[in-house]
PyMOL Python script that loads the backbone (N, CA, C, O; Angstrom):
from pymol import cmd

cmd.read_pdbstr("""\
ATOM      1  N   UNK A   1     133.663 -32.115 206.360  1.00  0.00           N
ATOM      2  CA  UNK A   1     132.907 -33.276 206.765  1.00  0.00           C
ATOM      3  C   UNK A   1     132.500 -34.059 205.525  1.00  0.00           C
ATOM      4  O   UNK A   1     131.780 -33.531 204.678  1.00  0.00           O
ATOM      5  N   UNK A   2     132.908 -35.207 205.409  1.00  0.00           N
ATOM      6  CA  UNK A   2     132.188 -35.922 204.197  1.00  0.00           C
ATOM      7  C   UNK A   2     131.129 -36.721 204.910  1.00  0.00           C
ATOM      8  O   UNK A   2     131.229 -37.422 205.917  1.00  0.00           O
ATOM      9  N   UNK A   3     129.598 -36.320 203.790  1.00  0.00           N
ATOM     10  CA  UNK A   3     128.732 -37.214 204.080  1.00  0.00           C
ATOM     11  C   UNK A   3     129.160 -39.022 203.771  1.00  0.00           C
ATOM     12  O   UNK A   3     130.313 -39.378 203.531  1.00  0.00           O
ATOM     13  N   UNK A   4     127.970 -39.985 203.845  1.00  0.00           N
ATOM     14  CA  UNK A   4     128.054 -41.258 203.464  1.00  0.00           C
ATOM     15  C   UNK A   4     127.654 -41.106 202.409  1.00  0.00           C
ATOM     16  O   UNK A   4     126.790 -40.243 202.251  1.00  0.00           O
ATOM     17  N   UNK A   5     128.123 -41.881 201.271  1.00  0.00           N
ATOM     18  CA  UNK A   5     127.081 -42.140 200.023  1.00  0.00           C
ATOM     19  C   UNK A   5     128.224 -41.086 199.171  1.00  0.00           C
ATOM     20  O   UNK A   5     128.292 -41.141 197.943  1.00  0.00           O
ATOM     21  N   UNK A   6     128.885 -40.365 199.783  1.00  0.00           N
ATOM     22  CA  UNK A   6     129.287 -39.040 198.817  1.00  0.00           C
ATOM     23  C   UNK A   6     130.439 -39.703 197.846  1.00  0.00           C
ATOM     24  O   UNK A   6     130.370 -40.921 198.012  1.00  0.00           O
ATOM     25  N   UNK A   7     131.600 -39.338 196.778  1.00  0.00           N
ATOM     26  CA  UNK A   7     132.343 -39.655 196.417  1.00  0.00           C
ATOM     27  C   UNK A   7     134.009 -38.931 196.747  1.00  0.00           C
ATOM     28  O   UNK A   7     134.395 -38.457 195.679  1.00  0.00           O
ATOM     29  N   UNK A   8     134.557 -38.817 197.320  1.00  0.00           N
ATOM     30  CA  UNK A   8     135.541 -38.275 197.486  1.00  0.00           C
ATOM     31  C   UNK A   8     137.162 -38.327 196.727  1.00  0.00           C
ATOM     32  O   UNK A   8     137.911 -39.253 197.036  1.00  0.00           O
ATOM     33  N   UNK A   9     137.496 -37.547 195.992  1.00  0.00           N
ATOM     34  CA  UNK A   9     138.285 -37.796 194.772  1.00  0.00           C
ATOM     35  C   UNK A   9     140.118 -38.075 196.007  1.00  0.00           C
ATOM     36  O   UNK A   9     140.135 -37.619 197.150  1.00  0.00           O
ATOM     37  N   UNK A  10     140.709 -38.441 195.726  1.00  0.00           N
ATOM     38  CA  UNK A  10     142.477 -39.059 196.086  1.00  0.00           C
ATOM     39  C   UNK A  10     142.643 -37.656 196.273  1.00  0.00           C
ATOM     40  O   UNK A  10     141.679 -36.972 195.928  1.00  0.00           O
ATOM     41  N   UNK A  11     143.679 -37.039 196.757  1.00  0.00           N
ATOM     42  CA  UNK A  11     144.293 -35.798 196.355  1.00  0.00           C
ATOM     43  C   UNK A  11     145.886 -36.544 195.881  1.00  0.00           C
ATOM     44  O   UNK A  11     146.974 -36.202 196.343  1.00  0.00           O
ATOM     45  N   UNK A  12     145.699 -37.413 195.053  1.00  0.00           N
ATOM     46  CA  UNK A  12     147.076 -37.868 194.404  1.00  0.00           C
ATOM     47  C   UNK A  12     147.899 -36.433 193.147  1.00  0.00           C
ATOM     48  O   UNK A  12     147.333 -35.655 192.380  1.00  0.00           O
ATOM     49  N   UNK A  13     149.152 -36.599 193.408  1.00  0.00           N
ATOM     50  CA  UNK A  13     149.649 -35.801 192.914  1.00  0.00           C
ATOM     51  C   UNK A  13     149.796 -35.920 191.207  1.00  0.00           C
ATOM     52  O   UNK A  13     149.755 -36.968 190.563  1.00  0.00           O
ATOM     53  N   UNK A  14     149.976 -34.559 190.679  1.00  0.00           N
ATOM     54  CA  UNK A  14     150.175 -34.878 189.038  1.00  0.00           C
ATOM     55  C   UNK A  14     151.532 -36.071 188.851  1.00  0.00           C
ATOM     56  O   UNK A  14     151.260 -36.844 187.933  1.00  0.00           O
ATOM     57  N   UNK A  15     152.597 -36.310 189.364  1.00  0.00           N
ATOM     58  CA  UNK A  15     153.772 -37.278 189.567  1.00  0.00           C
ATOM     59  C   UNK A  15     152.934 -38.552 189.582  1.00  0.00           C
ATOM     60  O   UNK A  15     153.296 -39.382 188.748  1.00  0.00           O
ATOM     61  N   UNK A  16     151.911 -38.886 190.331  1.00  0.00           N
ATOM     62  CA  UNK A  16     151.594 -39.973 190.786  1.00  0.00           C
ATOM     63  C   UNK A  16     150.496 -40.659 189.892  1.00  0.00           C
ATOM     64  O   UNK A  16     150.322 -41.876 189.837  1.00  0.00           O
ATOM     65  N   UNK A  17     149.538 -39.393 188.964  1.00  0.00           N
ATOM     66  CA  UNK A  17     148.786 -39.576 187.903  1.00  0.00           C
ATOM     67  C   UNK A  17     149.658 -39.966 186.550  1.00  0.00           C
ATOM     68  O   UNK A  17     149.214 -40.808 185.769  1.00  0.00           O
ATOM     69  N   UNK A  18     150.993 -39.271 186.304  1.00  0.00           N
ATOM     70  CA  UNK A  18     152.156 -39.407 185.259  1.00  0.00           C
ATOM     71  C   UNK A  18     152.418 -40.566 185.395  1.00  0.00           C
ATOM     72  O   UNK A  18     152.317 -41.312 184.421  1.00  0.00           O
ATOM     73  N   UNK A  19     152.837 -41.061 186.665  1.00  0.00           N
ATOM     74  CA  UNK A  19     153.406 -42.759 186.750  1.00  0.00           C
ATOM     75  C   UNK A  19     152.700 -43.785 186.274  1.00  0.00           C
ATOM     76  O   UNK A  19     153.242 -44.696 185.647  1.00  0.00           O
ATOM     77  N   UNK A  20     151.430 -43.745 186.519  1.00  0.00           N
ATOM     78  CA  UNK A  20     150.525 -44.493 186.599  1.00  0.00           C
ATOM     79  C   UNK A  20     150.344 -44.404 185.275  1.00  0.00           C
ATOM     80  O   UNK A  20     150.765 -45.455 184.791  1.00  0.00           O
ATOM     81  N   UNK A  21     149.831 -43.514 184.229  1.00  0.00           N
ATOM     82  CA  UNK A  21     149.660 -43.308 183.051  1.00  0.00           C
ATOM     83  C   UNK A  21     150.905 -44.084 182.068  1.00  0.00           C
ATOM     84  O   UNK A  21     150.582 -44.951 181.256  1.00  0.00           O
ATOM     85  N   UNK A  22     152.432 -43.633 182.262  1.00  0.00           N
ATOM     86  CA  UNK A  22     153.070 -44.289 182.119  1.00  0.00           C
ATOM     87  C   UNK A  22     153.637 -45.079 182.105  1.00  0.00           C
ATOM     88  O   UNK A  22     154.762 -45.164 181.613  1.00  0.00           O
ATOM     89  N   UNK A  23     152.827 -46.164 182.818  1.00  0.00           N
ATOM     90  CA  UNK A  23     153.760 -47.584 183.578  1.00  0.00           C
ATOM     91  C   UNK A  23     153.093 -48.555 182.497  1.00  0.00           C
ATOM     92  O   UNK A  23     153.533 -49.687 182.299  1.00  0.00           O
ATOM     93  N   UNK A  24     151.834 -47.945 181.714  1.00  0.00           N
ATOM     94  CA  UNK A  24     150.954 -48.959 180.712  1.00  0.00           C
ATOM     95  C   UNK A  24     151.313 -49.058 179.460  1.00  0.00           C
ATOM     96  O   UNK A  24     150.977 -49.755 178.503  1.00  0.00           O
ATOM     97  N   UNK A  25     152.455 -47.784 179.763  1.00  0.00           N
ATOM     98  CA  UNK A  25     152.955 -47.677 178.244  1.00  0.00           C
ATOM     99  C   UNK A  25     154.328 -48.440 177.669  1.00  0.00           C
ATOM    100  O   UNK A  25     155.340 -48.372 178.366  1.00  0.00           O
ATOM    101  N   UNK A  26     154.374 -49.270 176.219  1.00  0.00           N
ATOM    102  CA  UNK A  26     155.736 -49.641 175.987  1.00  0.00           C
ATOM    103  C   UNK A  26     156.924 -49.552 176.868  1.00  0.00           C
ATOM    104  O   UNK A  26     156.517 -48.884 177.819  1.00  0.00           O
ATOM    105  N   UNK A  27     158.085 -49.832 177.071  1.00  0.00           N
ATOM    106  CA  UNK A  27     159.174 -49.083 177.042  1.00  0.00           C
ATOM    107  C   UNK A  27     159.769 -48.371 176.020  1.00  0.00           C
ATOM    108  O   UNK A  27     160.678 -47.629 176.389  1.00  0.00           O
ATOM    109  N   UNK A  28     159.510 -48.385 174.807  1.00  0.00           N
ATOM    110  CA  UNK A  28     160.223 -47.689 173.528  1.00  0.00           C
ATOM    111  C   UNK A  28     160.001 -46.405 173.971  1.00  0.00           C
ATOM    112  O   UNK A  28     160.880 -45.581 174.221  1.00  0.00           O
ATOM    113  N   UNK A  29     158.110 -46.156 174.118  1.00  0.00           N
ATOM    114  CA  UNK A  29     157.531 -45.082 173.803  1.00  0.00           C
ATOM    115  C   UNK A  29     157.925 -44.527 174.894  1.00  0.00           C
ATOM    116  O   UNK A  29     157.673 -43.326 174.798  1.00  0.00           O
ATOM    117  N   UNK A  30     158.394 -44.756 175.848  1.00  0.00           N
ATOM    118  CA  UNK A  30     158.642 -44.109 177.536  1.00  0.00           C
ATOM    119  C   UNK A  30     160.004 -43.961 177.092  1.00  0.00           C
ATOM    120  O   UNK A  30     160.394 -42.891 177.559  1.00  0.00           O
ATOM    121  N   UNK A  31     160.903 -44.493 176.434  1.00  0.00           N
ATOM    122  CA  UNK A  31     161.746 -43.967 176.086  1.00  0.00           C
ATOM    123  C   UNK A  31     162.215 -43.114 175.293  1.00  0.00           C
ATOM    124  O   UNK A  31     163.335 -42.606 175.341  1.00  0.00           O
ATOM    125  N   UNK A  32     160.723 -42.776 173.937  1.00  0.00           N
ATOM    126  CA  UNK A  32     161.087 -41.869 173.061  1.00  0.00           C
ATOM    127  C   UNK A  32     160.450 -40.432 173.635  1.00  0.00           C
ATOM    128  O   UNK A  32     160.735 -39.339 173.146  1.00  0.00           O
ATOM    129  N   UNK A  33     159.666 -40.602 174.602  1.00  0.00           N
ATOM    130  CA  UNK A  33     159.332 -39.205 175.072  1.00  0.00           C
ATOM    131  C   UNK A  33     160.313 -38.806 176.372  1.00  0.00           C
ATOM    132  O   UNK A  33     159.935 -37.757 176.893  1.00  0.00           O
ATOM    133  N   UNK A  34     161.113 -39.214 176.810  1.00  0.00           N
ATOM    134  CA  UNK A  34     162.118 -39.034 177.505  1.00  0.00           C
ATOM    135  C   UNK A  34     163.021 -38.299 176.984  1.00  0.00           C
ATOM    136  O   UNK A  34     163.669 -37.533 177.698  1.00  0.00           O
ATOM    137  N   UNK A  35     163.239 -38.391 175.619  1.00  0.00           N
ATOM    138  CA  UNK A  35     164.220 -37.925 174.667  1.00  0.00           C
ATOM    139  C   UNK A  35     163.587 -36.793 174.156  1.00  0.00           C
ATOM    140  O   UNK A  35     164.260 -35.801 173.875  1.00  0.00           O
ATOM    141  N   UNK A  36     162.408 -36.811 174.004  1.00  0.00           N
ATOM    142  CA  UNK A  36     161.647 -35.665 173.398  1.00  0.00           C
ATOM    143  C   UNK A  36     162.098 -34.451 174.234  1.00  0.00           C
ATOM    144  O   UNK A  36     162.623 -33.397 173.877  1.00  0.00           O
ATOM    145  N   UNK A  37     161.638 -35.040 175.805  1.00  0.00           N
ATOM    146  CA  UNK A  37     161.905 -33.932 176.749  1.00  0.00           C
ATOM    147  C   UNK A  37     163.045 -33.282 176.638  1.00  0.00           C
ATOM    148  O   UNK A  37     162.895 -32.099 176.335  1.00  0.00           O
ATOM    149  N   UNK A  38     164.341 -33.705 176.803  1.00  0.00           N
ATOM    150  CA  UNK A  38     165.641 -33.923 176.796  1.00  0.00           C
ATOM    151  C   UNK A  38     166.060 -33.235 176.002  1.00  0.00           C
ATOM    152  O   UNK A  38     166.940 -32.451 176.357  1.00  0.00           O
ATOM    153  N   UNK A  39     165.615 -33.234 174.613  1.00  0.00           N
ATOM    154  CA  UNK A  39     165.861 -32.417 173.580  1.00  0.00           C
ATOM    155  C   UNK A  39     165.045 -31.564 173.948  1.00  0.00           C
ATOM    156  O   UNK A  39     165.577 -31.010 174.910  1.00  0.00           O
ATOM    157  N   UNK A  40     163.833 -31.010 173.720  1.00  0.00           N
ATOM    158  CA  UNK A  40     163.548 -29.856 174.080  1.00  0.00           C
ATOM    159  C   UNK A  40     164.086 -28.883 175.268  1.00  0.00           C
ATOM    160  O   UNK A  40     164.263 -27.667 175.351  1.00  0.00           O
ATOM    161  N   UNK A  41     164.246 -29.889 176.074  1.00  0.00           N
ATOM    162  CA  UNK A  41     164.795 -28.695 177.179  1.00  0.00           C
ATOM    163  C   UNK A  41     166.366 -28.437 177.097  1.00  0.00           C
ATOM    164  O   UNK A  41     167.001 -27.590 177.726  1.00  0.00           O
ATOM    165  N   UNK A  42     166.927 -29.524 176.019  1.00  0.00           N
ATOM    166  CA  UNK A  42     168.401 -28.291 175.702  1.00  0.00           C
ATOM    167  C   UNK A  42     168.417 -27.606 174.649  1.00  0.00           C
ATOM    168  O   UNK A  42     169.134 -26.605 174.651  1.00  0.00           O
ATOM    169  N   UNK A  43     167.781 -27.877 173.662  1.00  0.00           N
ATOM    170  CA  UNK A  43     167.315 -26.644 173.241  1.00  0.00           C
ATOM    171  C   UNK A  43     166.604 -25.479 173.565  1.00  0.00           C
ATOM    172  O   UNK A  43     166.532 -24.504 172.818  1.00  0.00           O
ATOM    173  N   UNK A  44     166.108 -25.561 174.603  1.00  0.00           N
ATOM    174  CA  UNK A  44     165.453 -24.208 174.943  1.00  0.00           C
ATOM    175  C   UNK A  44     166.377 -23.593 175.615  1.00  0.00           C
ATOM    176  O   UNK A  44     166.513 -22.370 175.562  1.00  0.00           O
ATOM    177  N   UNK A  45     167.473 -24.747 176.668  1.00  0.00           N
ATOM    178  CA  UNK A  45     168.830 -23.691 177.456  1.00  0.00           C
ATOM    179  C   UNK A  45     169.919 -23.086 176.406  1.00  0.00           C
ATOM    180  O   UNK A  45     170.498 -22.008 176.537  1.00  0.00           O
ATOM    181  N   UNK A  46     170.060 -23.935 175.427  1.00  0.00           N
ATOM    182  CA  UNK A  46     170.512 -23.758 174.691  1.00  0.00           C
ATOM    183  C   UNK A  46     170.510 -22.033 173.346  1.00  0.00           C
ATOM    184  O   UNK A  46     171.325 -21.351 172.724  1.00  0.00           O
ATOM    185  N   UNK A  47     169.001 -22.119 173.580  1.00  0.00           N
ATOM    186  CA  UNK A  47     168.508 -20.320 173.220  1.00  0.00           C
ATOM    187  C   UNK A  47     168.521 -19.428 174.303  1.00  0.00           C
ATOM    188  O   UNK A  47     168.783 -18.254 174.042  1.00  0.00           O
ATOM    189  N   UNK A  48     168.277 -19.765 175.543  1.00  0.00           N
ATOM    190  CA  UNK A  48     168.702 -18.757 176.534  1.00  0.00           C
ATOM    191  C   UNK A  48     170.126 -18.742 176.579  1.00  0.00           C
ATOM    192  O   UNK A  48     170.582 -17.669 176.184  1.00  0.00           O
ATOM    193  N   UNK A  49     170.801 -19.405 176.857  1.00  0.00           N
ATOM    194  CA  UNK A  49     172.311 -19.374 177.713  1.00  0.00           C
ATOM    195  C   UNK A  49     173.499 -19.287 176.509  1.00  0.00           C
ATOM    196  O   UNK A  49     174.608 -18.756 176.570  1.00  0.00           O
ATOM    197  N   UNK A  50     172.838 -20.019 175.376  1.00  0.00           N
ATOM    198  CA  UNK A  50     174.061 -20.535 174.078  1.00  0.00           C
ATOM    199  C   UNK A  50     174.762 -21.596 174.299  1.00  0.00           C
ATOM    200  O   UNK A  50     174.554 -22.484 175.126  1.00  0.00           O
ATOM    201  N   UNK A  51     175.413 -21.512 173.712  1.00  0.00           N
ATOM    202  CA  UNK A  51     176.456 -23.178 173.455  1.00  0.00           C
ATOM    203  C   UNK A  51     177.308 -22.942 174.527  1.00  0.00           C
ATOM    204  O   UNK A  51     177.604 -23.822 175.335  1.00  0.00           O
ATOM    205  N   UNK A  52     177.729 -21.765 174.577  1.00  0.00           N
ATOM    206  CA  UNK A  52     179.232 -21.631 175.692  1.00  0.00           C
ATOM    207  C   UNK A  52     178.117 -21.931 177.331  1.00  0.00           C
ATOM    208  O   UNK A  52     178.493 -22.794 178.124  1.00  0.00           O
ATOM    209  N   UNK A  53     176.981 -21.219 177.581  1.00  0.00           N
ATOM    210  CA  UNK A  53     176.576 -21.662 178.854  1.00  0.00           C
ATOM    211  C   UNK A  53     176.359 -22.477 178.956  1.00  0.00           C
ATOM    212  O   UNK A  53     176.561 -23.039 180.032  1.00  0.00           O
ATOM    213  N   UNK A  54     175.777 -23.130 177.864  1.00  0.00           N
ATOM    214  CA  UNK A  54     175.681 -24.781 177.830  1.00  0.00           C
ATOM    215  C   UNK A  54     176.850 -25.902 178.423  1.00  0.00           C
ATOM    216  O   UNK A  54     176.671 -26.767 179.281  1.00  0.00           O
ATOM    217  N   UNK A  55     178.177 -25.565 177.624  1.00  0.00           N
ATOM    218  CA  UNK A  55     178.966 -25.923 178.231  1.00  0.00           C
ATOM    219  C   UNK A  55     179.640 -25.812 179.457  1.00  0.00           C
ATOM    220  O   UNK A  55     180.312 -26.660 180.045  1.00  0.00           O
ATOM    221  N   UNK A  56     179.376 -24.667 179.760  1.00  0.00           N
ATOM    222  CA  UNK A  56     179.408 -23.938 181.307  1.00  0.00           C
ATOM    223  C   UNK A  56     178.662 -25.049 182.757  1.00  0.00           C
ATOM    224  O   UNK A  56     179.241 -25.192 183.834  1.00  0.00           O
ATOM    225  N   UNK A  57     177.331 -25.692 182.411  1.00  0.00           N
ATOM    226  CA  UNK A  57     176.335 -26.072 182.970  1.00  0.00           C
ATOM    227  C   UNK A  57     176.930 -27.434 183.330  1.00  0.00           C
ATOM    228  O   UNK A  57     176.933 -28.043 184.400  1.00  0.00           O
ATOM    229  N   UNK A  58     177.410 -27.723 182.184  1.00  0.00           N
ATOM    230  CA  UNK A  58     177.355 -29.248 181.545  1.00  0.00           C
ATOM    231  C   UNK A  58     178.801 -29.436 182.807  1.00  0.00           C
ATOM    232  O   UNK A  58     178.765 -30.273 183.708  1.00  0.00           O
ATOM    233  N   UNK A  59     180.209 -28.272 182.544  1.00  0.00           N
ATOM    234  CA  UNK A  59     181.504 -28.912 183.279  1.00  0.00           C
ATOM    235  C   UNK A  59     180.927 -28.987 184.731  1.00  0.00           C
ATOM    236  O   UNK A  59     181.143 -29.985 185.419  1.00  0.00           O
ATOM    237  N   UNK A  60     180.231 -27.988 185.173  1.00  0.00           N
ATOM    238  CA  UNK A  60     179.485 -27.890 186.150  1.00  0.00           C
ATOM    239  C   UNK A  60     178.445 -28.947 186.873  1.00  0.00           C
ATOM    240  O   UNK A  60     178.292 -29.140 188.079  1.00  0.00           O
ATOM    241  N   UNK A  61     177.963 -29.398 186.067  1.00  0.00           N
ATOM    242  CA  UNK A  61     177.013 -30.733 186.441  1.00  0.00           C
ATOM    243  C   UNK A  61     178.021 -31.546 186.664  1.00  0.00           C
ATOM    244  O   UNK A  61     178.016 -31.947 187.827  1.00  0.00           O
ATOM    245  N   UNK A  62     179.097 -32.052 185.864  1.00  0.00           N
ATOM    246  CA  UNK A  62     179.973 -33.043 185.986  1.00  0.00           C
ATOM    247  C   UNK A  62     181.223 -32.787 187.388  1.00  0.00           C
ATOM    248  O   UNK A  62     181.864 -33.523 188.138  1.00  0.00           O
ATOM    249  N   UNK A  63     181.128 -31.864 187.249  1.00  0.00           N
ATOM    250  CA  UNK A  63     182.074 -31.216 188.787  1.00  0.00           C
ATOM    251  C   UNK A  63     181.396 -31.632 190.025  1.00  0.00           C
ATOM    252  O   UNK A  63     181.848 -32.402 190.872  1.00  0.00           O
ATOM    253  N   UNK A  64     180.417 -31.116 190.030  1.00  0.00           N
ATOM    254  CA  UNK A  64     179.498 -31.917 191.240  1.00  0.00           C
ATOM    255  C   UNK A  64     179.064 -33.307 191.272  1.00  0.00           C
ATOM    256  O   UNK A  64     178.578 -33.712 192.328  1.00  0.00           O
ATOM    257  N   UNK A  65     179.166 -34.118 190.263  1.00  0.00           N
ATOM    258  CA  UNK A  65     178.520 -35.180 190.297  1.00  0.00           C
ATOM    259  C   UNK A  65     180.043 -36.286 190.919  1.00  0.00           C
ATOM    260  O   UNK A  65     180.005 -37.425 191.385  1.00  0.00           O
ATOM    261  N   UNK A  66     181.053 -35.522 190.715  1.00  0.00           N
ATOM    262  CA  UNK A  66     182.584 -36.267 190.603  1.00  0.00           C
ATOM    263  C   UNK A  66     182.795 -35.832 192.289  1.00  0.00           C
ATOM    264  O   UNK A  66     183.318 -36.645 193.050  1.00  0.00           O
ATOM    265  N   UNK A  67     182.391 -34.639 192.722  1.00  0.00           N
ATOM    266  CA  UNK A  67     182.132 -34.606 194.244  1.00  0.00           C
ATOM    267  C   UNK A  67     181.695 -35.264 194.918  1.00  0.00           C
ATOM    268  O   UNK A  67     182.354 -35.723 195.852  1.00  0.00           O
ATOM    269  N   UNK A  68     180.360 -35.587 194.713  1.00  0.00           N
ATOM    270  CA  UNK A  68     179.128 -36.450 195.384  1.00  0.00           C
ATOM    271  C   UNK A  68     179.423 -37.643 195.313  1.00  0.00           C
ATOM    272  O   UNK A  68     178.847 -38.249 196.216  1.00  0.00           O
ATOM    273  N   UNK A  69     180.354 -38.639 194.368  1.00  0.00           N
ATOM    274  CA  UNK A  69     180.854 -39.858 193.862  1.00  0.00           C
ATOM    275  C   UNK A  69     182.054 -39.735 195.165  1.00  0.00           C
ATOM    276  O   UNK A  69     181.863 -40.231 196.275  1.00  0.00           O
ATOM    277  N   UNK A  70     182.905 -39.218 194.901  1.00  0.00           N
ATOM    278  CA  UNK A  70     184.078 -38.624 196.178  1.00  0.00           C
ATOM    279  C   UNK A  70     183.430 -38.972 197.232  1.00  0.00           C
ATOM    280  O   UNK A  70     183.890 -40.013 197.702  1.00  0.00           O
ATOM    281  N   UNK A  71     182.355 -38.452 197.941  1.00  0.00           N
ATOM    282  CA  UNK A  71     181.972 -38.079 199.064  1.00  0.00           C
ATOM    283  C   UNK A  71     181.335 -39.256 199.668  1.00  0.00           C
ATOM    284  O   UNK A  71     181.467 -39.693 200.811  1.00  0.00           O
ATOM    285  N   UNK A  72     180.599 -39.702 198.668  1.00  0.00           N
ATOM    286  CA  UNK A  72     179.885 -41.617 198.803  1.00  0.00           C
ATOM    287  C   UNK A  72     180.958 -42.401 199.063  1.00  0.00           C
ATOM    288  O   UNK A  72     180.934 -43.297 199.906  1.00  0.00           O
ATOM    289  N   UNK A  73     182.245 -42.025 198.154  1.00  0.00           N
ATOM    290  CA  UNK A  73     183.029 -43.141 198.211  1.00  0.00           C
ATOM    291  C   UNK A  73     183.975 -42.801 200.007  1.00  0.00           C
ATOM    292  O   UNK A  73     184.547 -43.771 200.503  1.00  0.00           O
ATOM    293  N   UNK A  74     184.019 -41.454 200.758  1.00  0.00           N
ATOM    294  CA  UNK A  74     184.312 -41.345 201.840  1.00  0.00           C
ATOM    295  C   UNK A  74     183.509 -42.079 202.799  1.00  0.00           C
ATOM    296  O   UNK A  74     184.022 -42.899 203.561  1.00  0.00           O
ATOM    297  N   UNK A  75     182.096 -41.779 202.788  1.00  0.00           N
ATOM    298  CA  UNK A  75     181.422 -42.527 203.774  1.00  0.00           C
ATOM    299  C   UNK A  75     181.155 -43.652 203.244  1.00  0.00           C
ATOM    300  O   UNK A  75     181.095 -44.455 204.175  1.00  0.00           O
ATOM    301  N   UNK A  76     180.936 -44.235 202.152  1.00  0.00           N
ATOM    302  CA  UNK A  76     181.577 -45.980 202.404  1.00  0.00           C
ATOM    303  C   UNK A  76     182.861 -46.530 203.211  1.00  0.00           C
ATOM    304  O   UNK A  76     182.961 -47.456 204.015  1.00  0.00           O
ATOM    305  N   UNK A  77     183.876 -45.549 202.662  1.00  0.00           N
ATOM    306  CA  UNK A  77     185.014 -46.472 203.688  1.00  0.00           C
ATOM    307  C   UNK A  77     185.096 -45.987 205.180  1.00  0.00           C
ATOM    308  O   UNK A  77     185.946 -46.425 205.955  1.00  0.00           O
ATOM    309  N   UNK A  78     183.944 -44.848 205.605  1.00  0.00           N
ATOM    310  CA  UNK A  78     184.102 -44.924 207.210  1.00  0.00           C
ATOM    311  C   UNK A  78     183.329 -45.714 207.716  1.00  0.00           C
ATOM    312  O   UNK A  78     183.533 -46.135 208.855  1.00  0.00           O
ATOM    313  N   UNK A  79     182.008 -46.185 206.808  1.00  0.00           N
ATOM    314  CA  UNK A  79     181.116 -47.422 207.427  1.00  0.00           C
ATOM    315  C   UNK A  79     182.098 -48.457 207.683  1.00  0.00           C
ATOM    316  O   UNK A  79     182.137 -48.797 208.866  1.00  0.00           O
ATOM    317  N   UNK A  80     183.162 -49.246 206.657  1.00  0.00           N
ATOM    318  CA  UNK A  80     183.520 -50.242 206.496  1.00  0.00           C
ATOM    319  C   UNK A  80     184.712 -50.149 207.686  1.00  0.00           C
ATOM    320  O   UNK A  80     185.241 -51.167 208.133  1.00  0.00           O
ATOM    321  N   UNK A  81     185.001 -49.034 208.057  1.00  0.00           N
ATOM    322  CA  UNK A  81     186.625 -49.132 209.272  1.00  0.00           C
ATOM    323  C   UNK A  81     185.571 -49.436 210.259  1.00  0.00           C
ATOM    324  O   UNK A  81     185.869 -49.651 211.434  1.00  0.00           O
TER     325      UNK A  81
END
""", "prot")
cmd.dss("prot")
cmd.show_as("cartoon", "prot")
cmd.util.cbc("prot")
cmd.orient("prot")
């Protein structure tokens, strides 16, 4: 039950606090911590998995992504018949 007078905080999500925080910022700087991430997190797969899983991940990401491109490009041309 909320009283009157009381303050009641959003239950907005951490995504939605990030956006917001970030939308005030440059584009450089939204772009250099993008990269920050990016690099850190292949370097960190990069110490778990190594270079070869790395590459493993990587033909793998690109295998599916050449599927999903395939598969768009099927149901575009059954919209269009």
């Amino acid at each position: 039950m909320i009283h009157p007078g009381r303050h009641r905080a959003g239950a907005d999500s951490w995504m939605d606090l990030a956006e917001r925080s970030l939308q005030s910022w440059p584009i450089t700087l939204r772009v250099a911590l993008l990269l920050v991430v990016l690099f850190t997190g292949t370097a960190a797969v990069a110490a778990v998995l190594g270079v070869a899983g790395q590459l493993v991940l990587a033909a793998l990401g690109l295998r599916a992504h050449q599927r999903h491109r395939r598969r768009l490009a099927e149901l575009r041309s059954h919209i269009e018949d």
